[in-house]
SERO-4910 file (N, C-alpha, C, O; in steps of 0.05 Angstrom, whole numbers):
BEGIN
 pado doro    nc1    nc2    nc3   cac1   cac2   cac3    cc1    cc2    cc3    oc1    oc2    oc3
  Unk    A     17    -24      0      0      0      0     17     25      0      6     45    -10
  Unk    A     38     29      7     56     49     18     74     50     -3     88     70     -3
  Unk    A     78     29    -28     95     42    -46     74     45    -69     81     58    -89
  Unk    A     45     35    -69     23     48    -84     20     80    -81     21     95   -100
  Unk    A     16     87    -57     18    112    -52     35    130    -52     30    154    -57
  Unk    A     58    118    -47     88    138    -63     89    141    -96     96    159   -111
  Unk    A     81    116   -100     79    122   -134     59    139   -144     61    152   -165
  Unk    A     37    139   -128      7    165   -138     22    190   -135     24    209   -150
  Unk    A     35    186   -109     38    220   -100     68    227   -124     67    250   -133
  Unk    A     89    210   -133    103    218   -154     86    228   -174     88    252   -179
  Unk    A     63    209   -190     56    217   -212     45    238   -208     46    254   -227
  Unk    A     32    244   -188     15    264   -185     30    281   -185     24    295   -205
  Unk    A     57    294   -169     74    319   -167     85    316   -200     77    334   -214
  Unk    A     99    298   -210    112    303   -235     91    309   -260    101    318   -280
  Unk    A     66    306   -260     50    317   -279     43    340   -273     47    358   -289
  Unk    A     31    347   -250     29    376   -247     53    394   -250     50    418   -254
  Unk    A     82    383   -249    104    398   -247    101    407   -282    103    429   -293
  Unk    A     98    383   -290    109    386   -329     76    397   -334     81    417   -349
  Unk    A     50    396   -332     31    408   -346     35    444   -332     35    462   -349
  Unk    A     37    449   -311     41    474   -304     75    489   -316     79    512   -309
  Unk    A     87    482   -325    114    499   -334    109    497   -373    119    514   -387
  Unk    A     96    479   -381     83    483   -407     69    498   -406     70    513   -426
  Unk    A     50    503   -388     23    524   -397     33    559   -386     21    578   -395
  Unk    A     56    561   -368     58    579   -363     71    599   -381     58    618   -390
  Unk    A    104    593   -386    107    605   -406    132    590   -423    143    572   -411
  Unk    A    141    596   -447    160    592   -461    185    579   -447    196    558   -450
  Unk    A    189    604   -429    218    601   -412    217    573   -390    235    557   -385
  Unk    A    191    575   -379    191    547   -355    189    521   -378    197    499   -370
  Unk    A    181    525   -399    178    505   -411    207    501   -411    214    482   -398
  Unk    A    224    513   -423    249    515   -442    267    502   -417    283    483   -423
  Unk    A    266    511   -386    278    500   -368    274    475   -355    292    462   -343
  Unk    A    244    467   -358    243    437   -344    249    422   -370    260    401   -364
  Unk    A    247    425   -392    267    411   -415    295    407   -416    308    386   -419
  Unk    A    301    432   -413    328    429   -413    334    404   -387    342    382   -391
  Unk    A    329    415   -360    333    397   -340    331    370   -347    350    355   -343
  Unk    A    300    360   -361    296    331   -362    328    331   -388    346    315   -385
  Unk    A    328    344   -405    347    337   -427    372    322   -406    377    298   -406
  Unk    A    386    344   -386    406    339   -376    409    311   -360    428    296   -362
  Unk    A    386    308   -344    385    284   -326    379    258   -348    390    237   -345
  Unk    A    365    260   -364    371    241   -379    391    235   -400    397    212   -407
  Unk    A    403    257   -409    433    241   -415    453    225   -391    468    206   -395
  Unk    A    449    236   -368    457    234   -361    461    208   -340    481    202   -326
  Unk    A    431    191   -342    417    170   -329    420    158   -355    408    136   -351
  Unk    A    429    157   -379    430    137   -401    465    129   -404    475    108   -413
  Unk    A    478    152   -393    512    159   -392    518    129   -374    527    107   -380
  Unk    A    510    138   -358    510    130   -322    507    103   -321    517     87   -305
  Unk    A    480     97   -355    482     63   -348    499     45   -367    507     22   -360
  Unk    A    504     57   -391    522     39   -409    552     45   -399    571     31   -408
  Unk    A    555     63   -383    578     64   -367    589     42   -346    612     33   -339
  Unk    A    562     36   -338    565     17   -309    561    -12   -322    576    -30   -313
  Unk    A    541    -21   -344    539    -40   -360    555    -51   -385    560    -73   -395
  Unk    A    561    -25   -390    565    -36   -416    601    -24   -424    612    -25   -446
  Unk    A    615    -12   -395    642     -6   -393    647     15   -412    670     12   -420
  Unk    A    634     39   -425    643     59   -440    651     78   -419    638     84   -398
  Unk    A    680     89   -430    699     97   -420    697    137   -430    711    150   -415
  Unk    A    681    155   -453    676    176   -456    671    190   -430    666    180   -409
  Unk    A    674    218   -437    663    229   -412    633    231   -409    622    230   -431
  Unk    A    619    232   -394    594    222   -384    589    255   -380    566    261   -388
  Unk    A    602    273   -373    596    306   -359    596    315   -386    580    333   -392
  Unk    A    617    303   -407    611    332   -445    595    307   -447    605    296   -428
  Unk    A    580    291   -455    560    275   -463    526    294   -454    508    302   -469
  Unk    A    530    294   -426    507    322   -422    513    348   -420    495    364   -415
  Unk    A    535    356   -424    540    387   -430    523    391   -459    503    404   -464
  Unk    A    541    372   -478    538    364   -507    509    367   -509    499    389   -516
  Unk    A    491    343   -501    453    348   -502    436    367   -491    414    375   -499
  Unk    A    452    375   -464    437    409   -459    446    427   -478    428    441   -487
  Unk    A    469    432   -487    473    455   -501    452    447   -534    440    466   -544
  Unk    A    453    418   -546    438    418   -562    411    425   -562    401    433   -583
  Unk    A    392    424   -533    363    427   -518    369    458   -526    358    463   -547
  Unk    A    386    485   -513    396    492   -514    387    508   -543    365    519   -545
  Unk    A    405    507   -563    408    522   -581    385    512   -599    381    523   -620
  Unk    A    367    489   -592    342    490   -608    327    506   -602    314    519   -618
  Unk    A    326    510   -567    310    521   -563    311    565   -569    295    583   -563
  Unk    A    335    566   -579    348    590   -579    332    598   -608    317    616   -616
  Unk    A    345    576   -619    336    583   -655    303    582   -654    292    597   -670
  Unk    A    288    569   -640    258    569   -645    239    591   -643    221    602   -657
  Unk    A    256    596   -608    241    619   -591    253    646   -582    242    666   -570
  Unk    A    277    641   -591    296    668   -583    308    687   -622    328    699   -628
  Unk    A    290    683   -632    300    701   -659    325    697   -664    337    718   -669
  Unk    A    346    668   -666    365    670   -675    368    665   -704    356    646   -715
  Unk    A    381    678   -714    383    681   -753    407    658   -757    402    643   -776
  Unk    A    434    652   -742    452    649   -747    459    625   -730    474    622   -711
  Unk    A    438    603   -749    447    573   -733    471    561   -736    476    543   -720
  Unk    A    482    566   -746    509    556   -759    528    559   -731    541    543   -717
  Unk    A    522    590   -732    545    594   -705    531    595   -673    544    604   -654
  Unk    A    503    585   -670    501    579   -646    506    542   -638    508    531   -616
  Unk    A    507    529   -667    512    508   -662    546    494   -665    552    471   -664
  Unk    A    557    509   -667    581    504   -678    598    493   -642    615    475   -644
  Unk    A    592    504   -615    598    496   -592    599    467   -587    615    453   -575
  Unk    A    566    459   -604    552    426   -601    577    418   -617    594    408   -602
  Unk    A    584    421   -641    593    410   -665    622    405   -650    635    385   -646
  Unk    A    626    428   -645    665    423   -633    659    400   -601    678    385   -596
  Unk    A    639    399   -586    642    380   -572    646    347   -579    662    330   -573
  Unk    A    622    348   -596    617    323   -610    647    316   -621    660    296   -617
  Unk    A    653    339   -637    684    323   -651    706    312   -625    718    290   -624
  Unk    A    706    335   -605    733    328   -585    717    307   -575    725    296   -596
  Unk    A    702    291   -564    687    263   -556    702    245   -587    721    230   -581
  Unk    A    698    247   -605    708    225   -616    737    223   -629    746    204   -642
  Unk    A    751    250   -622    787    251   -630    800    239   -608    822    228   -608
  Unk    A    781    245   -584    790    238   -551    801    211   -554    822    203   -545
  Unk    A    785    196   -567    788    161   -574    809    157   -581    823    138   -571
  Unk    A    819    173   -599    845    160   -614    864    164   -589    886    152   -592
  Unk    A    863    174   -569    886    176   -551    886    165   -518    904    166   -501
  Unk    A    856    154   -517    856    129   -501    861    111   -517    855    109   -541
  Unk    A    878     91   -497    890     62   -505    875     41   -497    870     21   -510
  Unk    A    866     48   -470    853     34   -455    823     29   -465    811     14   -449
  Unk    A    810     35   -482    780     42   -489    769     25   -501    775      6   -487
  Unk    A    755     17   -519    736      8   -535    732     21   -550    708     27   -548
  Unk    A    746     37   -576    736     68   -590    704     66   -601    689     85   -600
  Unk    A    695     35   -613    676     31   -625    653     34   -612    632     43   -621
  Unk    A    659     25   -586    639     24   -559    629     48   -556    605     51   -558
  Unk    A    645     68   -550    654     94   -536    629    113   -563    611    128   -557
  Unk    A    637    105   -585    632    122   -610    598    126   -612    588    147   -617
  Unk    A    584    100   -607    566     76   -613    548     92   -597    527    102   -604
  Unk    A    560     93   -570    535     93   -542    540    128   -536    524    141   -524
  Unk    A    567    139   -547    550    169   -549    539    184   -572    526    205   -574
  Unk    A    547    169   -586    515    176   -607    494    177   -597    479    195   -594
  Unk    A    493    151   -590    462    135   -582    452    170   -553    432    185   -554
  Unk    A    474    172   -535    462    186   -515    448    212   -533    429    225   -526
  Unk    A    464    217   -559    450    242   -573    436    237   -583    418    253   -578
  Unk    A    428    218   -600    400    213   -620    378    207   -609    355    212   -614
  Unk    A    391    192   -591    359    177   -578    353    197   -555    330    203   -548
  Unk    A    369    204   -548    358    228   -523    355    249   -516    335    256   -503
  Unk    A    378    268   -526    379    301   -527    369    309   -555    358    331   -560
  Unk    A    375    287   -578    350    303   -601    329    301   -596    319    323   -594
  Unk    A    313    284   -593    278    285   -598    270    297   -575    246    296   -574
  Unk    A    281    309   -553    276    330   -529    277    359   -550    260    377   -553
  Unk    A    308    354   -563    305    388   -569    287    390   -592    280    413   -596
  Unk    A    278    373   -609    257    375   -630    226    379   -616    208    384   -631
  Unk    A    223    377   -592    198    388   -574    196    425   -575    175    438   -573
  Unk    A    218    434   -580    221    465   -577    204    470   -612    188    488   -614
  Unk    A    212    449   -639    198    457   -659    172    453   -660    158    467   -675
  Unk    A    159    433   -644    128    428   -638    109    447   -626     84    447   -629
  Unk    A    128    467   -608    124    481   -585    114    501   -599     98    516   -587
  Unk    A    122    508   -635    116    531   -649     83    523   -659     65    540   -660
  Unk    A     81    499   -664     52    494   -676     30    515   -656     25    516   -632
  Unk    A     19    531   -680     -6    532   -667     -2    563   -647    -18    571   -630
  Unk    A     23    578   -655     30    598   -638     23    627   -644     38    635   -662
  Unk    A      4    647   -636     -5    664   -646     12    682   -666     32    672   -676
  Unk    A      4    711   -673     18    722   -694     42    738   -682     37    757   -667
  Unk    A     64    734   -687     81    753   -665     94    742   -646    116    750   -638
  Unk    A     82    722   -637     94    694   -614    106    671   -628    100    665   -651
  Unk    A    126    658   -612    144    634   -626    129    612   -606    141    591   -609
  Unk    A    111    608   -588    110    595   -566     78    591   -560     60    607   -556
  Unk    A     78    560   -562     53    542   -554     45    528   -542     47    510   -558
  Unk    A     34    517   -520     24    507   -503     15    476   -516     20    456   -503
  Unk    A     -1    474   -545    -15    465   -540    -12    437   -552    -25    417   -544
  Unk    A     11    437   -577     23    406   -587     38    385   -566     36    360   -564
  Unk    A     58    410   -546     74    388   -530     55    378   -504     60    360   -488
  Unk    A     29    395   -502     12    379   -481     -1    356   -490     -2    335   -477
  Unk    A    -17    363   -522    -28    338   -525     -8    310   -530    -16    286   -529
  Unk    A     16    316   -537     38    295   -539     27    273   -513     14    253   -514
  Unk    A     38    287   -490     32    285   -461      7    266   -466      3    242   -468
  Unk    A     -7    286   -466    -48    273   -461    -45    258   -476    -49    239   -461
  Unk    A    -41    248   -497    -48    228   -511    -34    200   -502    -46    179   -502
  Unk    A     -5    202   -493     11    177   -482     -7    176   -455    -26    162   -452
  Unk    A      0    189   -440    -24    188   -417    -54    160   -415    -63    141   -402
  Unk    A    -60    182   -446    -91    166   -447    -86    135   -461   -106    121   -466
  Unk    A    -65    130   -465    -56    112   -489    -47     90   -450    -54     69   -440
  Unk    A    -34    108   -443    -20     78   -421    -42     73   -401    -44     52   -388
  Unk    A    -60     96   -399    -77     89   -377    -96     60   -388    -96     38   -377
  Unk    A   -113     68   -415   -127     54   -427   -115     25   -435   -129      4   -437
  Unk    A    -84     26   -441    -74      1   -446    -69    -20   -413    -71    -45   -413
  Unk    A    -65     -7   -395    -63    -20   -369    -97    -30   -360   -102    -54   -355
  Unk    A   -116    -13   -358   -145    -28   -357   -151    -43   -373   -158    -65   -364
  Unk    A   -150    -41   -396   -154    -66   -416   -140    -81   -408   -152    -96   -392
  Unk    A   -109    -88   -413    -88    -99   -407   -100   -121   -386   -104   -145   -391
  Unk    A   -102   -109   -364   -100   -126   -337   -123   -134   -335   -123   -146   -313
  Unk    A   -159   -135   -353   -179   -141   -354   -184   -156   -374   -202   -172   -368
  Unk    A   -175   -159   -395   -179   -180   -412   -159   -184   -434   -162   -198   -455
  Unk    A   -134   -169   -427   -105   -171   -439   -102   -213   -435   -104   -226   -415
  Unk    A    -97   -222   -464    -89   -250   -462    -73   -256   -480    -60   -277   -479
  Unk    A    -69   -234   -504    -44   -237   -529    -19   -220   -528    -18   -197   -537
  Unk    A      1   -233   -517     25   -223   -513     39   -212   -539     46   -225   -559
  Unk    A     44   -175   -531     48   -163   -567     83   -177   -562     90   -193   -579
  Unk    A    100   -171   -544    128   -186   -546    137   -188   -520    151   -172   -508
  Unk    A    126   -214   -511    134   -226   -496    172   -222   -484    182   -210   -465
  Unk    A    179   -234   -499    206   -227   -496    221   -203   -484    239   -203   -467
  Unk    A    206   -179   -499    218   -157   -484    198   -149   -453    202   -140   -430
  Unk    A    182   -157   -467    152   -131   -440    131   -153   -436    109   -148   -445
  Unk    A    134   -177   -423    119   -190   -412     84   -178   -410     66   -193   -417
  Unk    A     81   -166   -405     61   -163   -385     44   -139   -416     21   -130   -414
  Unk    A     56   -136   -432     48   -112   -465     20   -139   -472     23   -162   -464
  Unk    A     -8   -129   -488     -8   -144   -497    -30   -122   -519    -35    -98   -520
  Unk    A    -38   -148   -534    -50   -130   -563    -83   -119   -560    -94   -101   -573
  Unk    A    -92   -137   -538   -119   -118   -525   -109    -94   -513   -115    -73   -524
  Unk    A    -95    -94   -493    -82    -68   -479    -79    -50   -500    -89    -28   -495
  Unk    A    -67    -53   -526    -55    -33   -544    -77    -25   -556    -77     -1   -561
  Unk    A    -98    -38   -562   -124    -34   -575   -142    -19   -556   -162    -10   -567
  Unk    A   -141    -15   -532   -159     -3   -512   -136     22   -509   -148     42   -502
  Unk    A   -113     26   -510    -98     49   -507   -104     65   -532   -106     90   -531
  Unk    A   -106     53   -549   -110     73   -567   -138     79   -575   -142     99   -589
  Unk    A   -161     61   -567   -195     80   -563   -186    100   -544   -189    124   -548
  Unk    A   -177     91   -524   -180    120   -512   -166    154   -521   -175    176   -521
  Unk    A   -135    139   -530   -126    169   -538   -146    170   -556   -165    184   -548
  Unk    A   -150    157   -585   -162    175   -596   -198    191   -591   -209    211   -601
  Unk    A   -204    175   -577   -225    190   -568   -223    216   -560   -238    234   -568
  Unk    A   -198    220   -536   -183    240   -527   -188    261   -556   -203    281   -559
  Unk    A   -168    248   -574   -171    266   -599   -187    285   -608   -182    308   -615
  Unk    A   -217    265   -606   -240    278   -619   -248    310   -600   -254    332   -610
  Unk    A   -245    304   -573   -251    310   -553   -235    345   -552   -245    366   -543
  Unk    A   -206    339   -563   -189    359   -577   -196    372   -609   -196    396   -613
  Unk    A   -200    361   -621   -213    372   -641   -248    391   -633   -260    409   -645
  Unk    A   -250    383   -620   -278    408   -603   -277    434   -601   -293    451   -606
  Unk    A   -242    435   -587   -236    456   -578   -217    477   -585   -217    501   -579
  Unk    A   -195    456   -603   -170    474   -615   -176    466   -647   -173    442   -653
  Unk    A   -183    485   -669   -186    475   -697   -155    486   -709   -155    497   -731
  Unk    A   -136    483   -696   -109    481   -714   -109    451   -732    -95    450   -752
  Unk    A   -126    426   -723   -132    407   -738   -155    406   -748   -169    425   -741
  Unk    A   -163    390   -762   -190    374   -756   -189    349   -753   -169    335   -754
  Unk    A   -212    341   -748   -217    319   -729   -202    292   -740   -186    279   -726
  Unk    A   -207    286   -764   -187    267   -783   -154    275   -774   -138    256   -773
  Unk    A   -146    294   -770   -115    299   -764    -97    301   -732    -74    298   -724
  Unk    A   -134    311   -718   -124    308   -690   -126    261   -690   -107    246   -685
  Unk    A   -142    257   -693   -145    230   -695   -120    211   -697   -110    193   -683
  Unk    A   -112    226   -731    -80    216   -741    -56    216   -729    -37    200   -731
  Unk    A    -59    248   -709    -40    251   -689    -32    225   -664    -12    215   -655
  Unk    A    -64    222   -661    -68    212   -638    -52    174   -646    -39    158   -631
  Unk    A    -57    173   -665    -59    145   -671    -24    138   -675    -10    121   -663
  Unk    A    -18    155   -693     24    168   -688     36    166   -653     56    155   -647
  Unk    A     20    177   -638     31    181   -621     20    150   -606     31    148   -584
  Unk    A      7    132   -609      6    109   -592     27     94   -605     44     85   -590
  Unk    A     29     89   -631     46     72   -647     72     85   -631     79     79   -609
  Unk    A     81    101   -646    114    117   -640    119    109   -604    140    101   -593
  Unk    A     91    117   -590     95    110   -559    107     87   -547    126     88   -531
  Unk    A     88     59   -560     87     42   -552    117     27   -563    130     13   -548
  Unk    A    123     30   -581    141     31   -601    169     47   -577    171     29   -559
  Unk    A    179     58   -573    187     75   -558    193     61   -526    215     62   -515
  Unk    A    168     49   -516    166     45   -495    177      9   -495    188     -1   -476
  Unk    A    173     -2   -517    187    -30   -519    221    -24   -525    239    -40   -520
  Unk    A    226     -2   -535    260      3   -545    273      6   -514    294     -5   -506
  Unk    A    257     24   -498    279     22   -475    280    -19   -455    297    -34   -446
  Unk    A    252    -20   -458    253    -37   -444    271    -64   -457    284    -81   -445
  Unk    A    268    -62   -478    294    -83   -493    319    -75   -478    329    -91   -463
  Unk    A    327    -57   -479    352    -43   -466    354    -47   -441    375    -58   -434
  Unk    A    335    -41   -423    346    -51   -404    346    -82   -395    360    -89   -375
  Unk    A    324   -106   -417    331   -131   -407    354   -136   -415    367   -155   -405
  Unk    A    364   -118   -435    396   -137   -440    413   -132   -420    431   -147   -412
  Unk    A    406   -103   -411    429   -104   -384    425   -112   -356    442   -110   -337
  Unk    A    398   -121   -355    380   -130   -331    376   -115   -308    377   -126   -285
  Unk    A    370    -90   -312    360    -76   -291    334    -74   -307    329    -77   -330
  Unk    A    312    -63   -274    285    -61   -272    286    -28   -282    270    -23   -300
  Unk    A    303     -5   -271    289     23   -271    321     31   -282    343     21   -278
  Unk    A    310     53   -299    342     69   -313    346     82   -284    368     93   -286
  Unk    A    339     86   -267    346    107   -246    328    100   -217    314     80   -216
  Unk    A    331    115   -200    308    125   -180    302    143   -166    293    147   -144
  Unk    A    309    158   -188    305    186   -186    277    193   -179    274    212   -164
  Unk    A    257    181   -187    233    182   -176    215    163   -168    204    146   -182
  Unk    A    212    170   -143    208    149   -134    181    133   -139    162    148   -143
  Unk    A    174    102   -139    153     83   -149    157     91   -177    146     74   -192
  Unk    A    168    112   -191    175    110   -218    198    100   -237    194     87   -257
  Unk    A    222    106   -229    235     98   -234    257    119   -236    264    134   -217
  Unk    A    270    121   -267    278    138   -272    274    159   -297    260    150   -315
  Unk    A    280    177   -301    285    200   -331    265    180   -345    241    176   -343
  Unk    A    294    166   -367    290    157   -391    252    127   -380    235    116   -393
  Unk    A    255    129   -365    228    105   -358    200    117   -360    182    103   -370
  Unk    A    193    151   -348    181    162   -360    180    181   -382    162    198   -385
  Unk    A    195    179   -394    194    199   -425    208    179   -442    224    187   -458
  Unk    A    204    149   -440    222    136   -451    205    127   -489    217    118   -508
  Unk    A    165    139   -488    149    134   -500    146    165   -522    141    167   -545
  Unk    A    154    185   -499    162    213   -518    186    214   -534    185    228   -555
  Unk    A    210    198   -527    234    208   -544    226    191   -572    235    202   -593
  Unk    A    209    165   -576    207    164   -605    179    174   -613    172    168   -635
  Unk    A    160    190   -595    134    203   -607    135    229   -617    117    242   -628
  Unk    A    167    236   -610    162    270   -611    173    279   -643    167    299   -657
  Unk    A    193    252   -651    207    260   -680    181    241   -703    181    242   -728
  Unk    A    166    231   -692    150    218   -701    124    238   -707    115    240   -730
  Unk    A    114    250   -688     90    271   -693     95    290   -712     80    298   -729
  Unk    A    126    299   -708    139    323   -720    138    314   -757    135    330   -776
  Unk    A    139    298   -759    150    282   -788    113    283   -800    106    291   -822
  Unk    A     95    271   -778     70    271   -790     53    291   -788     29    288   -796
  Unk    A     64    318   -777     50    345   -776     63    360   -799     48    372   -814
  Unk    A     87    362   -802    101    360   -821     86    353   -850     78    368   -867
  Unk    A     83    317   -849     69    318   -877     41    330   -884     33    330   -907
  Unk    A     24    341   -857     -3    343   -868     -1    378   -872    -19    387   -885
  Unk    A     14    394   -865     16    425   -865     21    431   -853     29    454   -857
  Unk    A     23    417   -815     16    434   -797     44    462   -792     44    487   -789
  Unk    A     60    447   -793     87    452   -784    108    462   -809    132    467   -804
***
């Protein structure tokens, strides 16, 4: 009962933390991003370090993904003309991370090369591609929106709540066993009536879509989610831990809750992208 209730009272404080610094303004947005950016490079550093023996620095690995969070969020919302040279800091880090190799002996260079990529693509990009979503939908004169990176949110939300009641009520076809035991293809089918209902429910109120597009969104973001949410958990059965972290507590860590946004967010972007939005 007592770690049921530590886990309500987490989710409860960490959603009101992230739905209140989105709706407020640009800047709180721009800083609890950046933060999640940092702690999760930094909780992904931390574990192929301890697992998997890569020897890079772990401190320019998240200097590297904040400053990328960073200068997206500069170029989106701060009028910068001259990406070239606000990104050129990222660019010179990235290179000294992989010249560094040639002069450890001791290393794995391939290892080293491999898994800080991975800490940049899979983690500090599709965070800083939330600052381009952030423009959908932003009045005339303003770079800054409230209302794509919430429904991102609401929709995984509505997608894990609905897949766990189904799931645990008449869930009996295991979607991959192997990785996520407990995933199954009723759960995925009841996660996604609900986001997209959610959808329709959004289409009522914001017509930057229509209903067919809030729908399409919705249906992107269960796939990309769920999708997303089986990639970390592969990862961590190979290294056999239960939580990237515990940093929060009955949750786990960083990458465990946003582990369904880092492949929904380059995924929405790509399909807002194709219909006009963006």
């Amino acid at each position: 009962m007592k770690k049921f209730l530590t886990r309500v009272a987490t989710g409860a404080v960490f959603a009101i933390t992230l739905l209140a610094s989105i709706l407020y303004s640009k800047v709180s947005f721009g800083a609890l991003f950046l933060l999640v950016t940092l702690l999760s490079v930094n909780e992904f550093c931390s574990i192929v370090k301890r697992y998997k023996g890569t020897t890079f620095s772990t401190w320019l690995a998240v200097l590297g993904g904040g400053y990328l969070y960073f200068a997206t969020f500069m170029v989106f919302h701060g009028a910068i003309e001259n990406t070239m040279a606000i990104y050129s800091p990222y660019i010179a880090v990235v290179a000294y991370i992989f010249v560094r190799q040639l002069f450890d002996t001791e290393s794995k260079p391939l290892d080293n090369y491999a898994y800080f990529a991975l800490s940049q693509i899979y983690v500090a990009a599709p965070l800083a591609l939330l600052n381009i979503l952030a423009t959908g939908g932003a009045e005339a004169g303003n770079t800054y929106s409230w209302l794509l990176p919430i429904t991102i949110f609401l929709f995984i939300w509505c997608n894990d709540t609905g897949a766990f009641f189904v799931g645990c009520t008449i869930g009996k076809h295991k979607m991959f066993e192997r990785v996520s035991p407990k995933k199954t293809w009723e759960g995925f089918i009841g996660g996604a009536v609900v986001a997209i209902i959610a959808s329709v429910v959004m289409s009522r109120f914001f017509d930057i879509m229509n209903i067919w597009q809030w729908a399409g969104m919705a249906a992107v973001v269960v796939m990309a989610g769920t999708l997303g949410d089986l990639v970390e958990s592969s990862m961590k059965r190979e290294m056999e831990i239960k939580d990237s972290s515990n940093i929060l507590p009955g949750h786990g860590g960083m990458l465990d809750r946003f582990d369904s946004t880092l492949l929904a967010i380059p995924c929405v972007l790509i399909y807002l992208n194709l219909i006009g939005i963006l």
